[in-house]
C-alpha positions as CSV (number, residue, x, y, z in Angstrom):
1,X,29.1,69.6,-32.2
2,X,28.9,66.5,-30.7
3,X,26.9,67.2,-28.1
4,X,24.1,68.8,-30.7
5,X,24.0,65.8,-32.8
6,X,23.2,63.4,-29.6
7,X,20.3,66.1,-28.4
8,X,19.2,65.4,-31.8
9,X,19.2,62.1,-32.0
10,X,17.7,62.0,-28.5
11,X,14.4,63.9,-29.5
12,X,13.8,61.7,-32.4
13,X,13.8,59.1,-29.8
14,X,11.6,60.7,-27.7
15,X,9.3,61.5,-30.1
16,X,9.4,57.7,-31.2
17,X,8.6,56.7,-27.5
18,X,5.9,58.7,-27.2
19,X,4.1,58.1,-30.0
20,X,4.7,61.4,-32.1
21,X,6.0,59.1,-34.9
22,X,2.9,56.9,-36.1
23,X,1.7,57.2,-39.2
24,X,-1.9,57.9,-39.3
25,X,-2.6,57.4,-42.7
26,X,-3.2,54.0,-42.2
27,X,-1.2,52.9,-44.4
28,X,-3.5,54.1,-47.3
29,X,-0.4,54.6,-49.5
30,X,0.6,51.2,-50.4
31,X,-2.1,49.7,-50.7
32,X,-3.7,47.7,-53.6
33,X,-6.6,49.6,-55.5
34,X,-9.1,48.9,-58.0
35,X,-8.6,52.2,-60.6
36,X,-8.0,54.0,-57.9
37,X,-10.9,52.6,-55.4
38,X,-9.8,50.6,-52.3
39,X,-12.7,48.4,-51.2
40,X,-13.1,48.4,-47.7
């Protein structure tokens, strides 16, 4: 069991390293809007 829980962990790491983690939305979700318009 032990072994299956650091294989897991190890992926997420991999994925993190290689870049299979970013978020591509920009960040769109926090941001401030204006009624629901962001000004660019």
């Amino acid at each position: 069991m032990a072994i299956a829980i650091a294989l897991f962990f190890l992926m997420i790491l991999a994925a993190a390293v290689t870049g299979h983690t970013v978020d591509t939305r920009d960040s769109a979700d926090w941001k401030p809007s204006d009624g629901g318009f962001r000004h660019t």
